[in-house]
Phi, psi and omega in degrees: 000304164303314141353285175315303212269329170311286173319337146282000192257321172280334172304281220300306187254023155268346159332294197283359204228004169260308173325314192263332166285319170295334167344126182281321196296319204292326197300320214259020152273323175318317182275342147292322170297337240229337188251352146269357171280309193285343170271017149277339169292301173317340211249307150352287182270345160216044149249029155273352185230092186220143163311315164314304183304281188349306177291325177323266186345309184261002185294143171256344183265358180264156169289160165290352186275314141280026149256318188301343168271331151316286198279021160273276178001279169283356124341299230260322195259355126288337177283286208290332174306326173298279186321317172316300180245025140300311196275348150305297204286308183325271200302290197284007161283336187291312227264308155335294207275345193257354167285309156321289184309291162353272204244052167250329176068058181197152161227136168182185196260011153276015166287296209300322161347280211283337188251332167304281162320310184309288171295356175282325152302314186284304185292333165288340160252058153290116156297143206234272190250166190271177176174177198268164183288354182268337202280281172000299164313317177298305170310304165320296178287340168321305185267000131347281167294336189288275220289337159304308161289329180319291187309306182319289175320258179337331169282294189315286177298344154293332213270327216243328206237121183266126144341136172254000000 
């Protein structure tokens, strides 16, 4: 009998821990986080090269200490802009495509289409500035079709083309 309830007691709780790793929100946080570690690293790597470090840079009257902080500065204020919208595009491709999959109960590659296509949409239509509803509509559909084919592509050749 102690046995028994043990033995439903690892079920339950390999139950809750499959449950909660299939989770769509654990994915698309993950990948947010996972896509805000690379745009601090992208925002790193290219932010010296903003129009300000330039000016630094050739300026005669600043020190060496103030150019280095300029180009910390605009370092520090591309990184968080990469991260930012690594870790945006990263969570709503998770959260699309693991959505999808739900509830089509399939992987293939109109899942990545349709999850693609979603978020290209969803990111275009960030309000930035205001415009009228047809140009929004448009900017949606552009990133739509861009970004379904981008995913689309990129799902293919992970799925069809094997390392040799």
């Amino acid at each position: 009998e102690l046995q028994a309830a043990r033995q439903r007691g690892m079920q339950t709780a390999q139950h809750v821990i499959q449950t909660i790793s299939e989770s769509c929100a654990l994915k698309a946080g993950m990948s947010a986080a996972v896509g805000g570690a690379l745009g601090l690293f992208s925002g790193l790597l290219f932010g010296g090269y903003s129009s300000a470090v330039d000016k630094a840079v050739e300026a005669t009257d600043l020190k060496f200490h103030q150019k280095l902080r300029v180009g910390f500065r605009e370092a520090f204020t591309a990184m968080k802009s990469h991260a930012r919208g690594f870790a945006i595009w990263g969570g709503t491709f998770s959260m699309s495509l693991c959505t999808v999959e739900k509830v089509r109960a399939k992987h293939d590659l109109l899942n990545s289409m349709v999850a693609g296509c979603a978020t290209g949409a969803i990111l275009a239509a960030q309000p930035r500035q205001t415009i009228e509803a047809r140009a929004r509509a448009a900017q949606m559909g552009v990133g739509c079709v861009g970004m379904g084919i981008f995913s689309t592509a990129v799902d293919y050749y992970m799925e069809f083309y094997e390392s040799d």
